[in-house]
Wavefront OBJ file of the C-alpha trace (Angstrom):
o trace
v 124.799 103.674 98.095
v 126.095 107.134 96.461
v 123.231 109.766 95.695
v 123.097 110.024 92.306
v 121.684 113.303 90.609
v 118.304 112.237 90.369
v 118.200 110.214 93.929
v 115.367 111.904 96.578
v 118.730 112.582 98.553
v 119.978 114.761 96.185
v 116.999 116.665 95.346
v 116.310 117.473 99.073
v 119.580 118.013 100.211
v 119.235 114.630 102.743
v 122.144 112.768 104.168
v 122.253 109.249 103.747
v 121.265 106.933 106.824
v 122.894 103.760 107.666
v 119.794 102.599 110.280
v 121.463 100.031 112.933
v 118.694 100.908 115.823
v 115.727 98.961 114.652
v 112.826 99.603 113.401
v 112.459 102.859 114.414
v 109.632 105.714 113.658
v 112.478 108.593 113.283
v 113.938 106.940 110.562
v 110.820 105.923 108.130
v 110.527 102.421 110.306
v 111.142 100.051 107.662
v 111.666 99.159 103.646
v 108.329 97.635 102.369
v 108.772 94.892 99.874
v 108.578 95.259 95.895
v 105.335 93.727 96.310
v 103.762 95.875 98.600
v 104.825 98.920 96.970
v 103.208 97.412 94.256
v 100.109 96.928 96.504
v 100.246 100.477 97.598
v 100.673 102.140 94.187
v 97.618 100.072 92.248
v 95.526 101.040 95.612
v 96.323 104.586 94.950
v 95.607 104.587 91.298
v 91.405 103.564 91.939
v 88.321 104.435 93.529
v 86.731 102.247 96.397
v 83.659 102.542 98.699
v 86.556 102.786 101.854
v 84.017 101.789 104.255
v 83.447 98.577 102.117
v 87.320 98.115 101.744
v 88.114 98.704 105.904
v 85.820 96.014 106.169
v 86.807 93.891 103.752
v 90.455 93.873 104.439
v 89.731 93.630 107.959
v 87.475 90.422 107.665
v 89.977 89.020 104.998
v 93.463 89.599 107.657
v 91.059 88.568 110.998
v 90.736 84.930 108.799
v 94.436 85.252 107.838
v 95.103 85.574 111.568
v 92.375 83.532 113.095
v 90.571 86.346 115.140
v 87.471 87.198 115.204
v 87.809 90.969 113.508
v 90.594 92.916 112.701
v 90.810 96.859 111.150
v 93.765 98.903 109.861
v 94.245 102.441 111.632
v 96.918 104.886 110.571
v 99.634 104.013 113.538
v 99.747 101.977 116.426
v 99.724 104.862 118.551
v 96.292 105.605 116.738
v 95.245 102.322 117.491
v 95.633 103.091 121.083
v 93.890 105.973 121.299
v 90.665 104.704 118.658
v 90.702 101.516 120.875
v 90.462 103.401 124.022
v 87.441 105.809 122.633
v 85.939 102.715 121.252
v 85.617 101.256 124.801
v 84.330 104.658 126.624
v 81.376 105.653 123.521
v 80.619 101.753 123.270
v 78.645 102.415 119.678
v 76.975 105.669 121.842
v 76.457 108.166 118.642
v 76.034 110.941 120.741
v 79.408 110.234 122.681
v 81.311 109.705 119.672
v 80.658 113.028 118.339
v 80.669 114.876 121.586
v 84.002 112.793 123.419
v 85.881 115.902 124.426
v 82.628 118.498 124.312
v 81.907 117.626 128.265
v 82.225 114.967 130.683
v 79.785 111.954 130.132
v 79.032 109.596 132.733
v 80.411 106.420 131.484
v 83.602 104.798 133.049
v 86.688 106.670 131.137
v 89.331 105.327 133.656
v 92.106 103.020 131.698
v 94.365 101.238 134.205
v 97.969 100.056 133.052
v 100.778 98.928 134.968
v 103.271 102.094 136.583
v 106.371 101.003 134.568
v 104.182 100.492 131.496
v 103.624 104.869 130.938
v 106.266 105.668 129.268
v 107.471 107.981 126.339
v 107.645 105.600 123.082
v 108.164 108.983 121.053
v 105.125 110.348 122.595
v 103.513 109.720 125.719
v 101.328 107.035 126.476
v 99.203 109.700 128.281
v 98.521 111.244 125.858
v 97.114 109.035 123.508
v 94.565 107.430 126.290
v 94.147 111.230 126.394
v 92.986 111.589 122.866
v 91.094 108.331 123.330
v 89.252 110.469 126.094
v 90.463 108.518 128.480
v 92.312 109.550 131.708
v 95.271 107.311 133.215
v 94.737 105.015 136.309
v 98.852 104.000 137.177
v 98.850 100.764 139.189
v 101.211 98.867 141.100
v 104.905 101.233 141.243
v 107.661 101.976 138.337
v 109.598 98.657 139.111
v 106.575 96.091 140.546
v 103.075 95.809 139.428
v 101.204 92.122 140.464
v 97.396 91.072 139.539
v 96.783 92.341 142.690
v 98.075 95.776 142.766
v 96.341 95.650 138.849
v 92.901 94.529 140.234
v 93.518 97.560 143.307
v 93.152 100.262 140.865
v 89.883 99.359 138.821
v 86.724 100.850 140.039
v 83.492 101.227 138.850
v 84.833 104.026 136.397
v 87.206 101.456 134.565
v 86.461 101.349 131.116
v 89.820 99.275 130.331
v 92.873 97.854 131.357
v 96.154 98.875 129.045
v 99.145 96.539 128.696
v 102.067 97.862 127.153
v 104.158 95.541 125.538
v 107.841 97.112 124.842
v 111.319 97.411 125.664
v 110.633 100.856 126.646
v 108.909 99.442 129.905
v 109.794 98.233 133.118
v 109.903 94.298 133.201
v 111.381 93.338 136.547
v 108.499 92.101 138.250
v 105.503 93.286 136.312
v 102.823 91.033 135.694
v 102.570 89.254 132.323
v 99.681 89.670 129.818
v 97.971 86.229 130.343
v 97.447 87.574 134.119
v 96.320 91.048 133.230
v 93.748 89.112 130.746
v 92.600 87.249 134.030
v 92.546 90.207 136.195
v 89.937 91.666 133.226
v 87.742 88.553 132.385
v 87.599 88.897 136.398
v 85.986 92.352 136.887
v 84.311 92.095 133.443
v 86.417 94.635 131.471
v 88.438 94.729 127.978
v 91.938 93.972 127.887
v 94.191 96.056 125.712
v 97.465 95.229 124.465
v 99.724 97.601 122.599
v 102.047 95.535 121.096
v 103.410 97.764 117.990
v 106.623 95.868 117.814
v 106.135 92.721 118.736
v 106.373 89.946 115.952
v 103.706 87.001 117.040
v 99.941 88.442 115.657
v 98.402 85.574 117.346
v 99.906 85.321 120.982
v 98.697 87.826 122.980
v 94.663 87.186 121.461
v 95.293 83.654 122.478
v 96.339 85.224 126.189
v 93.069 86.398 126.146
v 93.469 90.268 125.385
v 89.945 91.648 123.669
v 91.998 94.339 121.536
v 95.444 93.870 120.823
v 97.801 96.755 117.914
v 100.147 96.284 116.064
v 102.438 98.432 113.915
v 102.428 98.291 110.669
v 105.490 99.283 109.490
v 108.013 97.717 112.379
v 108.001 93.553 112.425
v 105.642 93.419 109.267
v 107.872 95.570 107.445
v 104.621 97.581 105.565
v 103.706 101.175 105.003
v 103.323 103.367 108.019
v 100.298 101.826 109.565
v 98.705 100.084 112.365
v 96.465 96.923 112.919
v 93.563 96.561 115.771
v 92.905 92.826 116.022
v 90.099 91.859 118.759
v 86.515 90.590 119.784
v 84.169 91.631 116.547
v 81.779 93.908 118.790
v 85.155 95.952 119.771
v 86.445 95.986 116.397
v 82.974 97.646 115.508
v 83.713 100.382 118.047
v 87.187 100.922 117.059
v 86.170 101.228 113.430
v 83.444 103.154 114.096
v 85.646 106.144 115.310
v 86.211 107.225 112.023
v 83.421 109.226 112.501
v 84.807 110.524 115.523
v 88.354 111.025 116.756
v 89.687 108.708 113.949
v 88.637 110.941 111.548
v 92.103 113.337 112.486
v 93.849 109.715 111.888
v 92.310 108.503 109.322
v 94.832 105.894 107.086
v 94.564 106.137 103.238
v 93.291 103.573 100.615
v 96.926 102.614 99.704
v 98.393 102.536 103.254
v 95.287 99.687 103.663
v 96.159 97.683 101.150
v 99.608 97.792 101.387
v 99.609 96.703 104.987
v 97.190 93.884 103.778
v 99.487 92.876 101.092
v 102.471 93.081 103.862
v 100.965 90.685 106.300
v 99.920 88.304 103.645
v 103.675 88.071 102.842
v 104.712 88.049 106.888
v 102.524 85.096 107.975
v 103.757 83.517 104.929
v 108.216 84.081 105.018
v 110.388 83.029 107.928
v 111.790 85.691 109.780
v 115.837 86.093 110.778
v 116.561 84.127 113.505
v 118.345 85.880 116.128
v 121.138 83.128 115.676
v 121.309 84.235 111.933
v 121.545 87.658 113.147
v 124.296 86.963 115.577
v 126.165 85.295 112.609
v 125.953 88.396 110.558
v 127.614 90.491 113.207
v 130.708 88.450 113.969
v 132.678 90.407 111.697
v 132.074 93.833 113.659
v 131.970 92.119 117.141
v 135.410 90.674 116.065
v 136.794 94.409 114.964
v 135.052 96.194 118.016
v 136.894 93.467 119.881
v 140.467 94.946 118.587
v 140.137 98.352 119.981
v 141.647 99.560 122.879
v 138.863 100.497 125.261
v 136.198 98.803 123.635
v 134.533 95.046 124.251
v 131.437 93.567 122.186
v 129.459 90.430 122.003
v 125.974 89.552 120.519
v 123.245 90.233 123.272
v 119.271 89.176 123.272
v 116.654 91.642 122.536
v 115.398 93.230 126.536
v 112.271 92.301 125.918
v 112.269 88.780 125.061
v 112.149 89.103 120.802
v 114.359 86.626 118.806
v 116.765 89.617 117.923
v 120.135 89.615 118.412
v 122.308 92.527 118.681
v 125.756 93.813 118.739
v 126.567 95.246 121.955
v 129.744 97.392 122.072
v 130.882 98.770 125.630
v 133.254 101.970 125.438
v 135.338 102.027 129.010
v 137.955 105.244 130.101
v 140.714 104.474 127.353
v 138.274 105.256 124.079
v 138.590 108.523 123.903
v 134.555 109.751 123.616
v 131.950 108.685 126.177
v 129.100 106.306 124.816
v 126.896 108.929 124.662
v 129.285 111.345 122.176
v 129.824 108.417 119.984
v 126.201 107.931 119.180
v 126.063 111.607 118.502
v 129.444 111.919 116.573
v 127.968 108.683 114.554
v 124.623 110.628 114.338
v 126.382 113.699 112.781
v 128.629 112.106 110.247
v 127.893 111.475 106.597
v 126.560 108.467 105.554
v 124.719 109.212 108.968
v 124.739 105.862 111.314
v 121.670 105.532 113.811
v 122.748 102.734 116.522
v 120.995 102.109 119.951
v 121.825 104.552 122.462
v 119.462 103.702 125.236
v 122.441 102.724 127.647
v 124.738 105.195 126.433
v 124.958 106.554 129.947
v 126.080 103.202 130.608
v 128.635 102.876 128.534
v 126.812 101.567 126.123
v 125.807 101.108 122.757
v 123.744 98.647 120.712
v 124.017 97.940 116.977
v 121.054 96.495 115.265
v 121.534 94.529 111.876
v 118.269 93.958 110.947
v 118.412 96.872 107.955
v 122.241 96.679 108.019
v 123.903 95.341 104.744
v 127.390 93.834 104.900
v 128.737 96.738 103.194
v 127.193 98.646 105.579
v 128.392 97.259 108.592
v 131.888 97.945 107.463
v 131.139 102.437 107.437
v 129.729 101.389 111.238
v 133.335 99.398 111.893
v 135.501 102.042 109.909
v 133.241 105.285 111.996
v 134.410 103.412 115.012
v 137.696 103.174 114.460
v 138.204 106.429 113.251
v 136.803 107.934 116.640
v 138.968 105.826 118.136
v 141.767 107.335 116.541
v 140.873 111.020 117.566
l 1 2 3 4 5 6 7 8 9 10 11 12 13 14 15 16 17 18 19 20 21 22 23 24 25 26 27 28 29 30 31 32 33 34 35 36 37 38 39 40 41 42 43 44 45 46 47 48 49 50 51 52 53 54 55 56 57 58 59 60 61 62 63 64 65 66 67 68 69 70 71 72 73 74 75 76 77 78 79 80 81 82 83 84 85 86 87 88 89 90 91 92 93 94 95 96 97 98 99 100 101 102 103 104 105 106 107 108 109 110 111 112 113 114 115 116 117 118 119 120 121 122 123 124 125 126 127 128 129 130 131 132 133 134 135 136 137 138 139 140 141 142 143 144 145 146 147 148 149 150 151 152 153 154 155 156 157 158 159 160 161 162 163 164 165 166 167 168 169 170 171 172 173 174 175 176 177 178 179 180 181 182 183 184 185 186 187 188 189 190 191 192 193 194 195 196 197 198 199 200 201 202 203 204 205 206 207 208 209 210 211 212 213 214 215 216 217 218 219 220 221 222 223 224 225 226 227 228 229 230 231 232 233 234 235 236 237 238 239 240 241 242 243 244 245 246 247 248 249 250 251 252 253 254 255 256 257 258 259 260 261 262 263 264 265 266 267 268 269 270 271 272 273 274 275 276 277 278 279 280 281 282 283 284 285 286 287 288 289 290 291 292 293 294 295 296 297 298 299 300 301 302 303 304 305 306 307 308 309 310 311 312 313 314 315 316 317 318 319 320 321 322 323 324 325 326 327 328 329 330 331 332 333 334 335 336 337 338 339 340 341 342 343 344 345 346 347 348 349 350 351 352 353 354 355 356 357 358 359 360 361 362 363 364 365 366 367 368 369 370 371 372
C-alpha cells in the first residue's frame, strides 16, 4: 500500500516492507488483530494493581491452556533468562536481589544440547547469562543422546535447556520427551524455549516443568512472551520482577493484549501448510519460467505445518543467492525473504504475511534482477 501523507512511513522517512521471512523480530514480528489492539489500547487507558493483573491473567491463560500456572514476560528471550534465575534463587530473597553481586553456592549450571546454543538474534549464552546461569554444552554440534545429556549434569545443575528452533541442529539430537526423562531422572527442571512453535500444550504434556513462548510470532500478539509451567516455578519466574525482571519488565497493555491474542489463537484455525502451498503456486509457477531459476513448495526444517516457496538460483541468473536477498533487501517496497541457505543457492519465501498483491512486487523484483 502507497504511504500516504499522514502514514507513520511518511512521517519517519521509512520504506515500506513486503515481510516474506516469517515471523521475524527485525521486522516488528507480526500484525496483531483489530481485537487485540483493541485489548491493548483499553489496557493502556486504566489503572490496575499489576501484581493482581500478572496473576490474574496468568491463572485465567494456565485454565485456557490446561497447565498448572502460566505468566506473561516481556519476550521469550526474557522468559529464558527469568526462568533460568527462577530455578538458581528458588524463592531465596537474598539471591534474588544479590544474583550477579557474588557467587552463591547453589547449582547455577544449565545443560542444553551442543547444536541447541545458537544465535537466534542474540545468543543463547547470554541470556542463561543474565539468568545467572553459566552454560553446560552436552553431547557435540551435530549429535546429542539422553546419554551424552545425562553426562553433563552434576551436582551444580540447576536445569536442563531445550531449544526448540530451526536455528538448531536436528540430525540426531534427542527429542524433548527424552530430555524430560533424562530430568524427572536426576530430579531437575526441564526448560523448553519454544518462542515459535505453534502447539501451547505439547511440550507440557512431554513433561517439560517451564516451557516460553513468544508472543508476538505463532500467536500473532504484541511483542511479548509467555512462561507456562509447574505453579511453584511459575512463582519463581514471576517473582523476578523484583529482581532481574525488573530491566524486562512487560507493560499493562502488552499483558492484556497477549491475553486477548491467545484467547483468539486457541479459538481460530490456523493456515494449513497445504493452504499455504496453494497460495504460492502462482510465484512457484513464474520462478519456474526463468532461466536459471527452479522453485517448489518445501516443509518448514523444523517440523511446523508451514509451507514455503523455495527458489534455487544456479550459474545462468545473473546474481548469487546471497546478492539477491540483499538487492531485494535494498529496493523500495523493501522485500525480506529467507536467506538462511543463500550460500546454497538458496532462498526461501514465506507467505504467511504475504498478500496476493504482494507476492506479485516479490515475482516482478525477481524478474527484473533477472533481467540485469
Amino acid at each position: 500500500m502507497p504511504s500516504t501523507p499522514d502514514s507513520l512511513h511518511a512521517r519517519y522517512g521509512l520504506k515500506e516492507v513486503i515481510n516474506a521471512s516469517g515471523r521475524m523480530t527485525k521486522l516488528g514480528v507480526s500484525t496483531p488483530s483489530e481485537a487485540v489492539i483493541a485489548a491493548m489500547t483499553q489496557g493502556a487507558g486504566h489503572y490496575f494493581e499489576m501484581n493482581d493483573l500478572v496473576e490474574r491473567t496468568g491463572a485465567h491463560l494456565a485454565h485456557l491452556i490446561g497447565v498448572e500456572d502460566a505468566v506473561v514476560v516481556a519476550c521469550a528471550a526474557a522468559g529464558i533468562a527469568q526462568s533460568v534465575a527462577a530455578l538458581i534463587v528458588r524463592g531465596d530473597l537474598y539471591r534474588l536481589e544479590h544474583l550477579h553481586a557474588h557467587p552463591h553456592e547453589v547449582p547455577c549450571e544449565i545443560v542444553l544440547p551442543k547444536g541447541h546454543n545458537v544465535n537466534f538474534g542474540a545468543p543463547v549464552g547470554t541470556m542463561v547469562n543474565l539468568g545467572g546461569g553459566k552454560v553446560v554444552e552436552a553431547g557435540y554440534a551435530n549429535e546429542c543422546s539422553a546419554a551424552q545429556l545425562a553426562a553433563a549434569i552434576t551436582e551444580n545443575t540447576a536445569a536442563i535447556l531445550y531449544i526448540k528452533s530451526h536455528h538448531c541442529v536436528h540430525k540426531s539430537i534427542l527429542g524433548v520427551a527424552e530430555a524430560a526423562a533424562v530430568a524427572q531422572a536426576y530430579r531437575i527442571a526441564l526448560i523448553v524455549d519454544a518462542a515459535a512453535e505453534e502447539d501451547l500444550r505439547l511440550y507440557h504434556e512431554l513433561g517439560a516443568d517451564l516451557v516460553i513462548y513468544s508472543g508476538a510470532k505463532a500467536i500473532e500478539g504484541p511483542t511479548s512472551g509467555l512462561v507456562i509451567g509447574k505453579r511453584d516455578y511459575i512463582a519463581w519466574v514471576r517473582q523476578q520482577s523484583a529482581g532481574i525482571g525488573r530491566a524486562m519488565k512487560v507493560g499493562k497493555e502488552g499483558i492484556l493484549g497477549l491475553t486477548r491474542a491467545i484467547e483468539e489463537y486457541l479459538a481460530r484455525h490456523a493456515e494449513s501448510a497445504e493452504s499455504m502451498g496453494e497460495r504460492m503456486l502462482p510465484l512457484v509457477e513464474a520462478m519456474n519460467a526463468l532461466p536459471g531459476v527452479s522453485s517448489r513448495p518445501v516443509m518448514d526444517s523444523a517440523g511446523r505445518d508451514i509451507a514455503r516457496c523455495e527458489i534455487r538460483f544456479d550459474e545462468r541468473f545473473p546474481l548469487s543467492a546471497n546478492d539477491v536477498v540483499k538487492r531485494l533487501e535494498r529496493g523500495n517496497p523493501a522485500i525480506y525473504c529467507r536467506g538462511y541457505r543463500a550460500n546454497e543457492g538458496v532462498i526461501e519465501i514465506d507467505v504467511r504475511s504475504v498478500s496476493a498483491t504482494q507476492l506479485l512486487q516479490i515475482r516482478d523484483a525477481i524478474h527484473h534482477l533477472c533481467q540485469e
